[in-house]
KOLGUSE-496605 format. One record per atom (N, C-alpha, C): residue in one letter; chain; residue number from 1; atom name; x, z, y. Coordinates in pm, 1 decimal. Each point is the difference from the previous one (the first is absolute). Layout:
BEGIN
  res  chain    n  atom        xx        zz        yy
    a      A  NUM    CA         X         Z         Y
...
***
This chain:
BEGIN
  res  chain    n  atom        xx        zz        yy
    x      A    1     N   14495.3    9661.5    8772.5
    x      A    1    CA     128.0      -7.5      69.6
    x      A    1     C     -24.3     -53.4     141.0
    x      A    2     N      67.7      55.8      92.8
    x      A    2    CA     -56.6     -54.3     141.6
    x      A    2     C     183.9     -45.4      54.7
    x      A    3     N     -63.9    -101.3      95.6
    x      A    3    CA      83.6     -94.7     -10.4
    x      A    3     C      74.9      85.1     167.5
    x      A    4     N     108.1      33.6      34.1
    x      A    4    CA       8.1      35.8     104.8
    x      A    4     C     148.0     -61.0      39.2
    x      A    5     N     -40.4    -181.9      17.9
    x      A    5    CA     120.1     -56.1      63.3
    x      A    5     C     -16.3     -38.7     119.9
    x      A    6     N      87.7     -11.7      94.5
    x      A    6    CA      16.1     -29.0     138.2
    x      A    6     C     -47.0    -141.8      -0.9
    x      A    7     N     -12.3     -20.4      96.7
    x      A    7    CA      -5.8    -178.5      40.0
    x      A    7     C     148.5     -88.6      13.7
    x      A    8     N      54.2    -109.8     -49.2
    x      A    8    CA      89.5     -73.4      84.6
    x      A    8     C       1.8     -38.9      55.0
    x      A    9     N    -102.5      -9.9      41.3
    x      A    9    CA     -10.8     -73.4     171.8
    x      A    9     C    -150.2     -19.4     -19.1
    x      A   10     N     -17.9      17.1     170.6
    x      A   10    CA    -154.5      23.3      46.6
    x      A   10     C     -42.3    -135.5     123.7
    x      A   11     N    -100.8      -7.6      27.3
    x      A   11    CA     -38.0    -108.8     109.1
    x      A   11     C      20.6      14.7     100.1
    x      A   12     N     -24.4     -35.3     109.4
    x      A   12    CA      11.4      16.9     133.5
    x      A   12     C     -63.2      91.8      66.5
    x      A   13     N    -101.0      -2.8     -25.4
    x      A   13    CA    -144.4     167.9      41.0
    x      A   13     C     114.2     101.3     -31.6
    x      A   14     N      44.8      22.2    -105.6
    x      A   14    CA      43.7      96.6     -75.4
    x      A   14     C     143.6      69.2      52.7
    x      A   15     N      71.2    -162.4      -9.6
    x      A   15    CA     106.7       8.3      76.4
    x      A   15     C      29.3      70.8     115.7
    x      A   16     N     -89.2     -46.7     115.4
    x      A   16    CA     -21.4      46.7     113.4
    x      A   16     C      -8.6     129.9      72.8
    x      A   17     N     -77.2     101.9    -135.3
    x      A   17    CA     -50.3      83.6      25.3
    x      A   17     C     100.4     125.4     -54.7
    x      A   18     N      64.0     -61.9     -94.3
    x      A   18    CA     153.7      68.8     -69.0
    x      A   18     C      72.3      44.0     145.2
    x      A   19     N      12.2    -121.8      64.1
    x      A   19    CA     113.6     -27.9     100.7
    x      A   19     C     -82.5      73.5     151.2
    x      A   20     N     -91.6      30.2     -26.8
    x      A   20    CA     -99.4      42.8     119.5
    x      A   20     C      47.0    -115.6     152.5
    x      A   21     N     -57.1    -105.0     -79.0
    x      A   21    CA      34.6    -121.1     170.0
    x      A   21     C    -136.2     -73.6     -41.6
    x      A   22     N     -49.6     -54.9      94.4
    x      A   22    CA     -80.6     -86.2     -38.2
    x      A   22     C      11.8    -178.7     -85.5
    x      A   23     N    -146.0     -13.1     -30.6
    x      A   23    CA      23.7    -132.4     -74.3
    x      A   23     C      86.1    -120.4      84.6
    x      A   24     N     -88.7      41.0     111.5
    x      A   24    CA     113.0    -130.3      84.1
    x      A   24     C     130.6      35.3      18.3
    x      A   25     N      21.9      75.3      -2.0
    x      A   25    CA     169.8      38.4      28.0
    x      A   25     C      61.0     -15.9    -172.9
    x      A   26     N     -90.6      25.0    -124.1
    x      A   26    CA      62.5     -35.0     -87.3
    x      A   26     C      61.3    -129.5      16.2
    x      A   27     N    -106.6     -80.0       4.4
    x      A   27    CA       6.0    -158.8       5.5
    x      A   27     C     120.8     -61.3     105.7
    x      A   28     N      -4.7      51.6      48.4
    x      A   28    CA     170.2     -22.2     119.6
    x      A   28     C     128.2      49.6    -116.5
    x      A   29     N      -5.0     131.4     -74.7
    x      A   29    CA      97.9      25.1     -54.2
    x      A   29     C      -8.7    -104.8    -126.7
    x      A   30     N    -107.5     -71.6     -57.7
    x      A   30    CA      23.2     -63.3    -100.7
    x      A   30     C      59.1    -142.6      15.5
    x      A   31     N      49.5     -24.8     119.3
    x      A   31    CA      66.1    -115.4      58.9
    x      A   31     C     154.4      37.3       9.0
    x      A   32     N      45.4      87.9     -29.7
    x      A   32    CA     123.5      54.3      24.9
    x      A   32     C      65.6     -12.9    -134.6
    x      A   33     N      81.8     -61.2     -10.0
    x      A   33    CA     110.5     -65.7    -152.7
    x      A   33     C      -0.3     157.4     -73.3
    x      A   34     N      20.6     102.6      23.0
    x      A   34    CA      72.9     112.0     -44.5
    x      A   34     C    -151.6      77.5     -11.8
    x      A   35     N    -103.5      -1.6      14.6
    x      A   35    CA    -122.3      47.7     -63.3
    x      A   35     C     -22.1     -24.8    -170.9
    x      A   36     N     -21.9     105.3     -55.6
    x      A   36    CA     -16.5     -10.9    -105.9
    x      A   36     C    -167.3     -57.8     -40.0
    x      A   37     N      -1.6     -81.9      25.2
    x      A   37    CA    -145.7    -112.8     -28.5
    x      A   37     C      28.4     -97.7    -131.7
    x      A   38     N    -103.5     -88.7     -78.8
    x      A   38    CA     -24.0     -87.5     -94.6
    x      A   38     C     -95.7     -50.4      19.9
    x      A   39     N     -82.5     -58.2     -65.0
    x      A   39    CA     -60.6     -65.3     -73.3
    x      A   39     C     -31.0     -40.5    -104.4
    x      A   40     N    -178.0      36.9     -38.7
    x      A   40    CA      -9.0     -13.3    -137.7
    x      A   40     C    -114.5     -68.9      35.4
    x      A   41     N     -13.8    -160.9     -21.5
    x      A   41    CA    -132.2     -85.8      15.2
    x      A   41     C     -23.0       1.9     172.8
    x      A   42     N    -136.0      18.2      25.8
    x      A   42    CA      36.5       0.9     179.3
    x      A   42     C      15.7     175.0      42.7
    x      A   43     N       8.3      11.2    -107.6
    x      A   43    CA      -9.7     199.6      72.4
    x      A   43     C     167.2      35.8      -3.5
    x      A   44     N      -9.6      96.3     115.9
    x      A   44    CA     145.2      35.1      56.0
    x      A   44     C       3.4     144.6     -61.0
    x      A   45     N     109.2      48.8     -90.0
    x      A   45    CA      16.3     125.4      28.6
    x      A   45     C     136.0      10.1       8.3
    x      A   46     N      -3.1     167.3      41.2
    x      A   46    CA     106.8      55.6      40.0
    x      A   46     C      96.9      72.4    -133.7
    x      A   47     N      87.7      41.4       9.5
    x      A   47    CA      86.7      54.6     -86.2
    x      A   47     C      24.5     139.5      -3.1
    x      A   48     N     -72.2     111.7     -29.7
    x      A   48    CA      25.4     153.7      27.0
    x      A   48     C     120.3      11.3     -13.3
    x      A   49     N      60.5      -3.4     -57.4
    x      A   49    CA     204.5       8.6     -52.0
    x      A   49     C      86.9    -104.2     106.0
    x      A   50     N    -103.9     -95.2      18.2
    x      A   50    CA      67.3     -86.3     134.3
    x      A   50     C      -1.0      67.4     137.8
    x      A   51     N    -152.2      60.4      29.4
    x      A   51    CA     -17.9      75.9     111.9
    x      A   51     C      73.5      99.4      12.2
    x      A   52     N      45.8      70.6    -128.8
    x      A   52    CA      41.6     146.8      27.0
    x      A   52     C     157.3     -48.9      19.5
    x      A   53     N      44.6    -121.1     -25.7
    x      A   53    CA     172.0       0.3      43.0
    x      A   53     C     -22.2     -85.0     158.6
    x      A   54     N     -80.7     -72.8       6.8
    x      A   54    CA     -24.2     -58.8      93.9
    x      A   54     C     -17.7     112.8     142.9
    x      A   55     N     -68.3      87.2     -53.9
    x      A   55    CA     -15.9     142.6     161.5
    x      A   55     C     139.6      58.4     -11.7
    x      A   56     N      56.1      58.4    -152.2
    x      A   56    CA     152.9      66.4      74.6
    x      A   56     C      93.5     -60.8      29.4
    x      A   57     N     -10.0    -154.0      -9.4
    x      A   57    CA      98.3    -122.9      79.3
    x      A   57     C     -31.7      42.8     143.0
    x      A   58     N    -116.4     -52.0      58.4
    x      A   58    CA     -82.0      53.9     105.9
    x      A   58     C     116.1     102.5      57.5
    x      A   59     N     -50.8     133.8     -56.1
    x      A   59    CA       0.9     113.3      68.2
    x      A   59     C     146.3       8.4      32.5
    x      A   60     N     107.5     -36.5    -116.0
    x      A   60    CA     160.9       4.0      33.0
    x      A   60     C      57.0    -111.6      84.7
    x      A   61     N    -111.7     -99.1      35.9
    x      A   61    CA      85.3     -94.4      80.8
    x      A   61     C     -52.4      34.6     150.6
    x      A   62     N     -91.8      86.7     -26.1
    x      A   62    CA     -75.2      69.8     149.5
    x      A   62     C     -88.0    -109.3     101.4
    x      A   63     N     -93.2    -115.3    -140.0
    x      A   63    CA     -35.2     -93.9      71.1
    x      A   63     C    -158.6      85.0     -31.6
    x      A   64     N     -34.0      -6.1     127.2
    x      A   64    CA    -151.8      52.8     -32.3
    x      A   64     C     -98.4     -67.7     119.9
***
């Protein structure tokens, strides 16, 4: 049986590269209240289901 589930959230490398911006520009957006970011131990990840409401907030409030 092969396992073919998505991720719930990915790291920052990962993140980044979803969003095609760089790491440092992630790291600016992960300072922003309304980024879908956590923490699990010292590692940061992101929220795929967070990101994906988080860009069409984005795109309808025409903040880019």
């Amino acid at each position: 049986m092969t396992d073919n589930l998505e991720p719930l959230a990915v790291g920052t490398t990962e993140a980044a590269r979803l969003l095609g911006v760089s790491r440092p520009t992630l790291y600016q957006l992960l300072n922003r209240a309304d980024f879908p970011s956590f923490r699990v131990g010292s590692r940061v990840l992101i929220s795929v289901a967070g990101l994906q409401d988080w860009i069409d907030r984005q795109t309808k409030e025409g903040v880019g």
